[in-house]
Backbone as ProteinMPNN parsed JSONL, in Angstrom:
{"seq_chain_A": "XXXXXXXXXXXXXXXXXXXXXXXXXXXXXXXXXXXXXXXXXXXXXXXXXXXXXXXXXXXXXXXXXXXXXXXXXXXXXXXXXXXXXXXXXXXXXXXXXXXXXXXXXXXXXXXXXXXXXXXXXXXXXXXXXXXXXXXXXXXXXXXXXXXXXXXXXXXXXXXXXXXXXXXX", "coords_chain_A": {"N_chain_A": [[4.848, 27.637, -2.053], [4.272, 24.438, -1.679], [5.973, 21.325, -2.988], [5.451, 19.358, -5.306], [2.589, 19.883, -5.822], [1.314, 20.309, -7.59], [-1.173, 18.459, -9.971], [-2.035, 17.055, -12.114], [-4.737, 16.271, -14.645], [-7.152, 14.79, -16.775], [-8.175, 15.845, -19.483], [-11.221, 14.61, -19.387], [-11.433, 14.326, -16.588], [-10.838, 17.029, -15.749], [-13.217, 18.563, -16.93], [-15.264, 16.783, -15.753], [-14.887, 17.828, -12.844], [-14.462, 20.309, -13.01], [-16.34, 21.382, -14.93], [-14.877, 22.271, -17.277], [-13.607, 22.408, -20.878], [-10.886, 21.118, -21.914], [-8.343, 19.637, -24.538], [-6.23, 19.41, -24.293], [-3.987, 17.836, -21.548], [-5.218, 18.81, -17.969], [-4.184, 21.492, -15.281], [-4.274, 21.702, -12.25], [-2.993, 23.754, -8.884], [-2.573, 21.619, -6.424], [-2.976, 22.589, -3.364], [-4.265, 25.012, -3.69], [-6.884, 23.511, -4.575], [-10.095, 21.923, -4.461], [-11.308, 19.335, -2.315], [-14.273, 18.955, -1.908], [-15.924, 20.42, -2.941], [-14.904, 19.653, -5.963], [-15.868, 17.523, -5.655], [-18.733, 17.987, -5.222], [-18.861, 19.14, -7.716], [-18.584, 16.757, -9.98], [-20.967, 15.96, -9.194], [-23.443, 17.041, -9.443], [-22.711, 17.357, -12.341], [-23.283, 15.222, -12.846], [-26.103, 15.301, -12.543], [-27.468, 14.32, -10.328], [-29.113, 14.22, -7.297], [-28.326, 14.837, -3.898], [-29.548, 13.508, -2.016], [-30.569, 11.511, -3.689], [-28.364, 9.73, -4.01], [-27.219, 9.629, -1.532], [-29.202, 7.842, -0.732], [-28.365, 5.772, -2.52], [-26.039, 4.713, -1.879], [-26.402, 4.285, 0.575], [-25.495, 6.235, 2.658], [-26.208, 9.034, 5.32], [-27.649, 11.877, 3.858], [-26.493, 14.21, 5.365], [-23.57, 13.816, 5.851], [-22.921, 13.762, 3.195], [-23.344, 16.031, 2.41], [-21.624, 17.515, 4.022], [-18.939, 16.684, 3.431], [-19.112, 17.773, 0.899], [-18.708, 20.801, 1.691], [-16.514, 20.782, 2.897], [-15.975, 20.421, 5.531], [-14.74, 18.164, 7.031], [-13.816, 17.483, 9.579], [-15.899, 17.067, 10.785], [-16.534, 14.817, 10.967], [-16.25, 11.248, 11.053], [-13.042, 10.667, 11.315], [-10.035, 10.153, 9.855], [-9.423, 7.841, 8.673], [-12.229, 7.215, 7.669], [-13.066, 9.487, 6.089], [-11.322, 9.471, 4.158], [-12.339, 6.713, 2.971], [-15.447, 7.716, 2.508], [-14.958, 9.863, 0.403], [-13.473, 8.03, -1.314], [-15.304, 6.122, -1.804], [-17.966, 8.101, -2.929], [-16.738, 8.891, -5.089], [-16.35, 6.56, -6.834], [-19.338, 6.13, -7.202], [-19.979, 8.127, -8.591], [-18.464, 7.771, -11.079], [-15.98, 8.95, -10.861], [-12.18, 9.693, -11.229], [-10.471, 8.297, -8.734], [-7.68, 9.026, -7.814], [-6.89, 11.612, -7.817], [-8.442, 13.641, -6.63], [-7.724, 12.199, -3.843], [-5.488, 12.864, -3.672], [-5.749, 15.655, -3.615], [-6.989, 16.058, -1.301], [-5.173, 14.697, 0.554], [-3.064, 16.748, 0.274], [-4.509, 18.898, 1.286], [-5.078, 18.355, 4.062], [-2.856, 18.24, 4.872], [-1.416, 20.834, 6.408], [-3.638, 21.15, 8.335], [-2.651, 18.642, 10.168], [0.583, 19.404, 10.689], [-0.395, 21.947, 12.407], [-1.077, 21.024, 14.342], [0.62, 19.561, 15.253], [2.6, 21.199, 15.545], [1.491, 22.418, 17.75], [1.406, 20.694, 20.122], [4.047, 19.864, 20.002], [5.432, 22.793, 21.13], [4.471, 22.357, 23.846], [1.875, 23.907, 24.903], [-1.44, 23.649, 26.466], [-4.389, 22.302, 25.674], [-7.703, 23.365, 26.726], [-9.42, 20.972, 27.532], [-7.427, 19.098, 28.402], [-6.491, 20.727, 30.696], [-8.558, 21.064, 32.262], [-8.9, 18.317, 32.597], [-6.494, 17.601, 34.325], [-6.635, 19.85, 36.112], [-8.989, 18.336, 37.469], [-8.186, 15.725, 38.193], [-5.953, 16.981, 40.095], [-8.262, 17.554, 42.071], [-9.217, 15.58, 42.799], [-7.442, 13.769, 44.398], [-6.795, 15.943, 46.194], [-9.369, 16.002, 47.403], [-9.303, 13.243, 48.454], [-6.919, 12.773, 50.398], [-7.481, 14.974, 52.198], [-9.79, 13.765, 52.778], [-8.912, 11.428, 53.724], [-6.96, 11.85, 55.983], [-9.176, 13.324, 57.515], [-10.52, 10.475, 58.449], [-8.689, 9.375, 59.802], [-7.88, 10.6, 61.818], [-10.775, 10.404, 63.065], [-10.684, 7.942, 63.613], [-8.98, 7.71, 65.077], [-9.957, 9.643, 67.446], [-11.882, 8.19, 68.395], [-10.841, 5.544, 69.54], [-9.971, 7.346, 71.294], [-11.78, 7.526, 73.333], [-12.339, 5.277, 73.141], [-11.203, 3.782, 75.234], [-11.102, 5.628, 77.096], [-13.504, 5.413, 77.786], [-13.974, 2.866, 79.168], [-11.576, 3.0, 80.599], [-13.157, 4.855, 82.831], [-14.887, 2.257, 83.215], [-13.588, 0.605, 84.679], [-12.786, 1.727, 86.935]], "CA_chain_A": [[4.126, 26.494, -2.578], [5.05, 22.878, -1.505], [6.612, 19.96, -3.807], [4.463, 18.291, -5.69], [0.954, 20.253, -5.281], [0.698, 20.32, -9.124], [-2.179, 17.89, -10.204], [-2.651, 16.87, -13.87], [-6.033, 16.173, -14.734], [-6.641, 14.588, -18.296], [-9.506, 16.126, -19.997], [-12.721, 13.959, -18.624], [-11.3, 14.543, -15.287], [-11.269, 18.092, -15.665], [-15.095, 18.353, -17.54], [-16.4, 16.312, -14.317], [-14.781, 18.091, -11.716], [-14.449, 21.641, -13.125], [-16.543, 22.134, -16.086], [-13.574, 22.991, -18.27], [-13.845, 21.556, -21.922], [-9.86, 20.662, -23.007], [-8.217, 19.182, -24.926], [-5.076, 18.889, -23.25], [-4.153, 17.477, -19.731], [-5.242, 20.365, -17.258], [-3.046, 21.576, -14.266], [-4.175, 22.728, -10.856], [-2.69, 23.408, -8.166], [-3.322, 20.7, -5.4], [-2.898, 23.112, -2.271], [-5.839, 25.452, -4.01], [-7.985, 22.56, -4.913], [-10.903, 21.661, -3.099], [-12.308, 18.234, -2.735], [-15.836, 19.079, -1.547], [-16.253, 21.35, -4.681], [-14.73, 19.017, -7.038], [-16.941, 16.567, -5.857], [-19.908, 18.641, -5.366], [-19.524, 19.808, -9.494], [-18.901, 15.688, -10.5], [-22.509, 15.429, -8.438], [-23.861, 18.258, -10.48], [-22.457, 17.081, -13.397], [-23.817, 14.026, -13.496], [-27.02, 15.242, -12.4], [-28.039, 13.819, -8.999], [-29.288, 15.285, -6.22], [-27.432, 14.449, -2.423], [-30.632, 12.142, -1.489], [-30.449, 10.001, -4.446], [-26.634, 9.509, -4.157], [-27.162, 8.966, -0.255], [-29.853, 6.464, -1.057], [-27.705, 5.152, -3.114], [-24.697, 4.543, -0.633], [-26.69, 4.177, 2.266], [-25.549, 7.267, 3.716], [-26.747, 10.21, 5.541], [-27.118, 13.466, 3.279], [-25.535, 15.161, 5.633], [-22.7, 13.035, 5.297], [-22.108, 14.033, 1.998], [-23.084, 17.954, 2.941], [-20.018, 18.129, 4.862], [-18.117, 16.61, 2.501], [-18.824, 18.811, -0.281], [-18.164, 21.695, 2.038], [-14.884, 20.349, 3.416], [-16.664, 20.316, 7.079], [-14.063, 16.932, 7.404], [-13.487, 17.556, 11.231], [-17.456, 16.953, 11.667], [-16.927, 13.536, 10.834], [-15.412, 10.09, 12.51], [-11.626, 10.393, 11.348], [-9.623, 10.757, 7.974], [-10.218, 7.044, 7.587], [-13.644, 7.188, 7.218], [-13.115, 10.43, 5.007], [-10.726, 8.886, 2.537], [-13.954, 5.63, 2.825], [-16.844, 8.38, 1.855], [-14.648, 10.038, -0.713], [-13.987, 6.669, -2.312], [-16.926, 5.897, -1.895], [-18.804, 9.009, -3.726], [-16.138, 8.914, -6.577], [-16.671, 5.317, -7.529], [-20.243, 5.934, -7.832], [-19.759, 9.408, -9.55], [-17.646, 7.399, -11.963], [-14.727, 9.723, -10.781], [-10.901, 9.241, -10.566], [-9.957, 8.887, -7.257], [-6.224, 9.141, -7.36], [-6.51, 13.435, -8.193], [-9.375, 13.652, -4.904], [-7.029, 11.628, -2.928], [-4.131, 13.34, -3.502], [-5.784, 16.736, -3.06], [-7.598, 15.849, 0.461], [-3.759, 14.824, 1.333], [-2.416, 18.406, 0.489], [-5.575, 19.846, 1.764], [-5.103, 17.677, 5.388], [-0.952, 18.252, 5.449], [-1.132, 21.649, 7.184], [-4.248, 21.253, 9.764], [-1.421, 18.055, 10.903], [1.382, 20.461, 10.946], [-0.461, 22.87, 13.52], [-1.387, 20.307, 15.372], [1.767, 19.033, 16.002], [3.278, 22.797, 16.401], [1.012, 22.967, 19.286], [1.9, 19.963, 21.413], [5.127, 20.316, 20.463], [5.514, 23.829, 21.85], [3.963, 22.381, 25.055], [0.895, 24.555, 25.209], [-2.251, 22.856, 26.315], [-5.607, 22.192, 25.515], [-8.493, 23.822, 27.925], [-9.593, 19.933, 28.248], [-6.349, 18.676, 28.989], [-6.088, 21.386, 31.721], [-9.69, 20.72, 32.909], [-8.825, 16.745, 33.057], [-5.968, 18.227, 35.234], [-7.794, 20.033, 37.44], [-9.929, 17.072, 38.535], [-7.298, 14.822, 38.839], [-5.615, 17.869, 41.428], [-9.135, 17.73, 43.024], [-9.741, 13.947, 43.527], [-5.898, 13.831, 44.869], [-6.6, 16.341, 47.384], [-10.407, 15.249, 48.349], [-8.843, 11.966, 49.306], [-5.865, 13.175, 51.207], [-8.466, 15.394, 52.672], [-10.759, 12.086, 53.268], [-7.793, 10.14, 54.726], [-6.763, 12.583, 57.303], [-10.16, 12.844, 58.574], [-10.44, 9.364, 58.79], [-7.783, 8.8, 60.697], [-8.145, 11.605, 63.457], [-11.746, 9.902, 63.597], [-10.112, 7.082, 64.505], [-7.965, 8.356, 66.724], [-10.559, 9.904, 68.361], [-13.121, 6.756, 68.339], [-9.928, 4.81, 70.037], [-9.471, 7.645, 72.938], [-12.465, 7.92, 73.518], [-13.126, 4.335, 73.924], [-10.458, 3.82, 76.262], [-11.051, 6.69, 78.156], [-14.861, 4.959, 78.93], [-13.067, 1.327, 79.554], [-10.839, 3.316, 82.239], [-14.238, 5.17, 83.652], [-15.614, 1.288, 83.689], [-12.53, -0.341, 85.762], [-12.416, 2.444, 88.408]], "C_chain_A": [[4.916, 25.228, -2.288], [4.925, 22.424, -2.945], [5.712, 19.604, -4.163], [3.059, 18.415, -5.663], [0.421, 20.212, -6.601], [-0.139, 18.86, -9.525], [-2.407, 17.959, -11.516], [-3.712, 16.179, -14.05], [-6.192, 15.549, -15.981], [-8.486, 15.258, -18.477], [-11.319, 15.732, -19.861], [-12.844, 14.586, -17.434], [-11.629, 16.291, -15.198], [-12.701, 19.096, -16.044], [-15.668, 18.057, -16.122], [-15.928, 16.919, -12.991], [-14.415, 19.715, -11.769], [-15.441, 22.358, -13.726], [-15.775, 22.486, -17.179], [-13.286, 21.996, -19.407], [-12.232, 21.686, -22.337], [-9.79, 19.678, -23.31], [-7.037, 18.194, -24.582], [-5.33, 18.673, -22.138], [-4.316, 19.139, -19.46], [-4.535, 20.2, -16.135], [-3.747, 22.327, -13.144], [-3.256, 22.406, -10.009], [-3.354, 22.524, -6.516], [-3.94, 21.391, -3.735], [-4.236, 24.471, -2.707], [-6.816, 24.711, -4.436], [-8.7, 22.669, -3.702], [-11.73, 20.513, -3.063], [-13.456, 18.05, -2.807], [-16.076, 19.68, -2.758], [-15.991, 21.116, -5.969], [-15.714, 17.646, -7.142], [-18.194, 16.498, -5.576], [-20.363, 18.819, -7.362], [-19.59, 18.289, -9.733], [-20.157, 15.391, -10.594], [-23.703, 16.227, -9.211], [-23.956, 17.86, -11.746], [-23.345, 15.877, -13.469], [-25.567, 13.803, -13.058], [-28.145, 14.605, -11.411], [-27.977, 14.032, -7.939], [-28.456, 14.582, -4.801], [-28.459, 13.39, -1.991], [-30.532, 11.054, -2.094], [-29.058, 9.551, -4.093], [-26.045, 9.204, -2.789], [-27.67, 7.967, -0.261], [-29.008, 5.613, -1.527], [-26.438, 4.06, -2.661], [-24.968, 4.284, 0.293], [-26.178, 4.577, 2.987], [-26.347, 8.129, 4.153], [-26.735, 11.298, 4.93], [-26.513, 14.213, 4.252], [-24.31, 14.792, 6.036], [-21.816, 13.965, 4.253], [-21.958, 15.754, 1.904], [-22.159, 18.089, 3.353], [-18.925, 17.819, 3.955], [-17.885, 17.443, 1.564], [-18.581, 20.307, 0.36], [-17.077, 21.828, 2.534], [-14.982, 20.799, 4.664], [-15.818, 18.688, 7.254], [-14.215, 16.856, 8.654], [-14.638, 17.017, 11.639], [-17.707, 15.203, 11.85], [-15.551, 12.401, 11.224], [-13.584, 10.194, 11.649], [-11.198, 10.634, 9.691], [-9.627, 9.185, 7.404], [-11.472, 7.136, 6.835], [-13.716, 8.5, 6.21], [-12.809, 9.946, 3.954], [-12.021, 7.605, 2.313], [-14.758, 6.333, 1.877], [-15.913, 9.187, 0.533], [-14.179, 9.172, -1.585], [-14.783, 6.492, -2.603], [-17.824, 6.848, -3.259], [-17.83, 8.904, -5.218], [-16.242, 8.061, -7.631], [-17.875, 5.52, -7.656], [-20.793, 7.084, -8.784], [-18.994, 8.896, -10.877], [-16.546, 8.825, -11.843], [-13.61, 9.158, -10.4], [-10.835, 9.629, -9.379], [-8.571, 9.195, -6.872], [-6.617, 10.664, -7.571], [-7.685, 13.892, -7.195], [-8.428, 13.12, -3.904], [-5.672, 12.614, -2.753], [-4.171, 15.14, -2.918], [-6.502, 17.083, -1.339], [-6.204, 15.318, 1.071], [-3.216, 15.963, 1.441], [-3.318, 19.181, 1.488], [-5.072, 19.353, 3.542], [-3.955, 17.945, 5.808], [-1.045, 19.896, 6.254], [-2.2, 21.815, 8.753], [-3.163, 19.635, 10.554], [-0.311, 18.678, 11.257], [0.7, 21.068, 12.092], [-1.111, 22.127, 14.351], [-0.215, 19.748, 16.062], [2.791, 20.225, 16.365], [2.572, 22.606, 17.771], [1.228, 22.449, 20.2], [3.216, 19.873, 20.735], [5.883, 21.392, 20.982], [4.916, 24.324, 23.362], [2.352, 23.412, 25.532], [-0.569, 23.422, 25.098], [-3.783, 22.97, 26.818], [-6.52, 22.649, 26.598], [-9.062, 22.102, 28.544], [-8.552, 18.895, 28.673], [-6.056, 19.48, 30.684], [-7.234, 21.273, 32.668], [-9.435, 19.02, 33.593], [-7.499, 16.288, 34.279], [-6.056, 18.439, 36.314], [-8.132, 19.311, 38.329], [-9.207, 16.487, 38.864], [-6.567, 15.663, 40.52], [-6.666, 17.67, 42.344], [-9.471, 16.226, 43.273], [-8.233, 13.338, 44.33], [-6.404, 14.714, 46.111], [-8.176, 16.413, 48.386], [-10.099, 13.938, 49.113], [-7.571, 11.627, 50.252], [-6.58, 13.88, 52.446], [-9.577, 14.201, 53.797], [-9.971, 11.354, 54.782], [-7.817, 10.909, 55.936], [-7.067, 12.714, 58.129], [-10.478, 11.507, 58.807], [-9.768, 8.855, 59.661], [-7.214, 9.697, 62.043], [-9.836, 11.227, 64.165], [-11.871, 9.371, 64.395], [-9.592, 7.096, 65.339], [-8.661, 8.529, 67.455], [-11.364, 9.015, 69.116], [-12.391, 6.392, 69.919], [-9.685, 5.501, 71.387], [-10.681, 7.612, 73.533], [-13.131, 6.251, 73.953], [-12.722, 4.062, 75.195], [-10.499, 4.642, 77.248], [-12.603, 6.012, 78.734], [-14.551, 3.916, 79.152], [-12.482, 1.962, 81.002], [-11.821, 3.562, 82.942], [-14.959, 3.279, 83.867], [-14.605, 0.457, 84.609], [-12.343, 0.254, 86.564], [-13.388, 2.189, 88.956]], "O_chain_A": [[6.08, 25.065, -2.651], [4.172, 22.846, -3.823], [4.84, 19.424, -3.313], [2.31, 17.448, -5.527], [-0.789, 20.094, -6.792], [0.614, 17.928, -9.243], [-2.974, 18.928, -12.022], [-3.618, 15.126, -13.419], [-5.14, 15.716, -16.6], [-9.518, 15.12, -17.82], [-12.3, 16.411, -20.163], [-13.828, 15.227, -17.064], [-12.62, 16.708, -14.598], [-13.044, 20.13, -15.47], [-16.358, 18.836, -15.463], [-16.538, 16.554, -11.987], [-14.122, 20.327, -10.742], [-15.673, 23.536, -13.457], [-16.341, 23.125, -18.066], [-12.808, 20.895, -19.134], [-12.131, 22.487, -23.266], [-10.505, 18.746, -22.94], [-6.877, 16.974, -24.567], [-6.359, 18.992, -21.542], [-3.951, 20.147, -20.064], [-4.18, 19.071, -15.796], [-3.763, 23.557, -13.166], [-2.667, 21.325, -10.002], [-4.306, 22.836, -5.8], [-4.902, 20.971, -3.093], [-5.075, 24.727, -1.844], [-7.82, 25.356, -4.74], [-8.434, 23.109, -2.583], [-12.8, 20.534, -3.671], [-13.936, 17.195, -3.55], [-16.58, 18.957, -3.618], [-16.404, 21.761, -6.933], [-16.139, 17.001, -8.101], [-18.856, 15.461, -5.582], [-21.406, 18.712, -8.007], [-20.789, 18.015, -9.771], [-20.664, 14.795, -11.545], [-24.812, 15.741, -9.431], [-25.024, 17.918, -12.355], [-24.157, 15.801, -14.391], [-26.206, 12.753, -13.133], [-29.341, 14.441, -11.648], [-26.881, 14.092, -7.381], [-27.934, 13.507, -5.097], [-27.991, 12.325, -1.588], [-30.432, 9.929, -1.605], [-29.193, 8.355, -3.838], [-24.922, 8.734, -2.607], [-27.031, 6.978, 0.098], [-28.872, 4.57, -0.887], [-26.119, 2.948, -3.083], [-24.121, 3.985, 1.134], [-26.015, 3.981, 4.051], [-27.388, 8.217, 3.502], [-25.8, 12.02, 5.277], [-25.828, 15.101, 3.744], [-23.824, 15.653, 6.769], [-20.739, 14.557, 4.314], [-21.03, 16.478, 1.545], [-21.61, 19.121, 2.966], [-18.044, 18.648, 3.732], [-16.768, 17.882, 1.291], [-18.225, 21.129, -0.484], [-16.575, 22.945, 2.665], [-14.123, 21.598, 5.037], [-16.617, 17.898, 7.758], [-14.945, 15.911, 8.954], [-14.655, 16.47, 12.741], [-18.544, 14.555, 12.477], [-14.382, 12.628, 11.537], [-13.165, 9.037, 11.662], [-11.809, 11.099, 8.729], [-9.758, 8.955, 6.202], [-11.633, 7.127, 5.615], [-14.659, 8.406, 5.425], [-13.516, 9.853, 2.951], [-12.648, 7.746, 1.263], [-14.911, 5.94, 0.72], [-16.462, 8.938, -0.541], [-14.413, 9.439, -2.763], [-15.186, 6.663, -3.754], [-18.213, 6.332, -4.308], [-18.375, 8.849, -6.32], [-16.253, 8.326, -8.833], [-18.069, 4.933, -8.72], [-21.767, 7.006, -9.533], [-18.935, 9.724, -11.786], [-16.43, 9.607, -12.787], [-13.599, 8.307, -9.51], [-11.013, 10.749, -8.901], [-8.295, 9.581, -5.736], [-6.333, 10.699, -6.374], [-7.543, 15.113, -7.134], [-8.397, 13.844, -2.909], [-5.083, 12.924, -1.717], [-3.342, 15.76, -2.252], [-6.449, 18.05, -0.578], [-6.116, 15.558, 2.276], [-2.838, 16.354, 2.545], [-2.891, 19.955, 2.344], [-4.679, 20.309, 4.211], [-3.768, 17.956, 7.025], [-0.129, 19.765, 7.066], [-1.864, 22.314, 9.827], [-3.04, 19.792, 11.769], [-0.101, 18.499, 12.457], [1.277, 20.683, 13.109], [-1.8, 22.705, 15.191], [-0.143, 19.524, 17.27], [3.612, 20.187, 17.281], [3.217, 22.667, 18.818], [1.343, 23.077, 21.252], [3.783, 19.621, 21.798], [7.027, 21.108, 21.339], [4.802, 25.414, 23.922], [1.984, 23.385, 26.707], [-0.816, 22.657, 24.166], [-4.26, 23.464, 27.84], [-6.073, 22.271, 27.681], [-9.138, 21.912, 29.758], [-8.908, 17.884, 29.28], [-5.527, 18.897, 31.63], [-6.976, 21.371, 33.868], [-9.71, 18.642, 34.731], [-7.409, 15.232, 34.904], [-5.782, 17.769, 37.309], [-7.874, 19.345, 39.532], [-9.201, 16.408, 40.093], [-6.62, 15.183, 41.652], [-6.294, 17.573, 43.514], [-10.171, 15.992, 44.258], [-8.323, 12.215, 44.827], [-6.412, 14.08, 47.166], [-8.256, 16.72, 49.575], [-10.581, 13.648, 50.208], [-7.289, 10.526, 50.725], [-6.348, 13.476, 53.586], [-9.869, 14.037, 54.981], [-10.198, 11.017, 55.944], [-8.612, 10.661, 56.843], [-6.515, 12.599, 59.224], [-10.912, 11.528, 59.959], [-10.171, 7.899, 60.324], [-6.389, 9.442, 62.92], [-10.184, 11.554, 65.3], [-12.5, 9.523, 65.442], [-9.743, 6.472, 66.389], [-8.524, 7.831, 68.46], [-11.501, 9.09, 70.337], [-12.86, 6.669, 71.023], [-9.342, 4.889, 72.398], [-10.469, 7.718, 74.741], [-14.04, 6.015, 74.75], [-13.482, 4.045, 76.163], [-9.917, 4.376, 78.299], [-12.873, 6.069, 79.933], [-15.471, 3.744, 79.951], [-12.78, 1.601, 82.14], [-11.914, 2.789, 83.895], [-15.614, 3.175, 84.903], [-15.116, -0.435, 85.287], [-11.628, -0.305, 87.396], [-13.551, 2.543, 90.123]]}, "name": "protein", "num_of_chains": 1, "seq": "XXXXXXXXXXXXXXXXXXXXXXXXXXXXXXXXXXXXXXXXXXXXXXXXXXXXXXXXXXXXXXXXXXXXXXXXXXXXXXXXXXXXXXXXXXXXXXXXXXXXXXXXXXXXXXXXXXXXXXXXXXXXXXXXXXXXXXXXXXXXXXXXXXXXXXXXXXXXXXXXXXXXXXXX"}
């Protein structure tokens, strides 16, 4: 378990994003949290369906579908994530510092194996495709040149050789 994954909740917070009636602060852990599902139950909780609450925001429901399934990747970047989960929390009347902090734990290991992978040099099928082409427009135009210039060559003997047939 990483540093710091523990998440204290105070009693509202945990009602609107669990169900769970205490009294005391509640404790999850941040690295089993799930933001889509904490802010799927707030949405629940407070009784409004994904259309009204897109209407509302002037987003796309399926926007917020991905969100509440933690489909992040489907959408433009982790600004615009941390944006729409602001976004939905402020009009959920939800804290956003205990969403924020768990879409950071949640996001810290797909960064990790991303940076294992180009740092262990192994690479991407469209890195190796964008490769490729570059190898093949490198050796179509080496290709190109070559003939071009045995064209010429030839053009050049070939004129000269009917220049000599016109001065004899």
């Amino acid at each position: 378990m990483k540093k710091n994954s523990q998440i204290i909740l105070s009693s509202k917070q945990a009602l609107l994003f669990y169900g769970i009636e205490s009294k005391k602060p509640f404790e999850i852990d941040g690295n089993m949290a799930n933001v889509g599902e904490m802010l799927k139950h707030a949405r629940e909780f407070r009784n409004i369906s994904i259309e009204l609450l897109a209407a509302k925001l002037n987003l796309e429901p399926r926007i917020i579908r991905r969100i509440e399934a933690n489909r992040f990747e489907t959408l433009a970047g982790k600004i615009f994530v941390k944006g729409y989960i602001s976004l939905l929390a402020r009009e959920l009347s939800a804290d956003i510092e205990p969403l924020m902090r768990v879409y950071e734990l949640q996001s810290q290991p797909e960064e990790a194996s991303n940076f294992r992978l180009e740092s262990t040099g192994q690479i991407t099928i469209k890195k190796k495709f964008f490769y490729a082409l570059i190898v093949l427009v490198f050796a179509l135009s080496v290709y190109y040149l070559s003939y071009a210039i045995q064209t010429h060559v030839l053009v050049k003997d070939s004129l000269n050789n009917s220049l000599d047939h016109f001065e004899n």
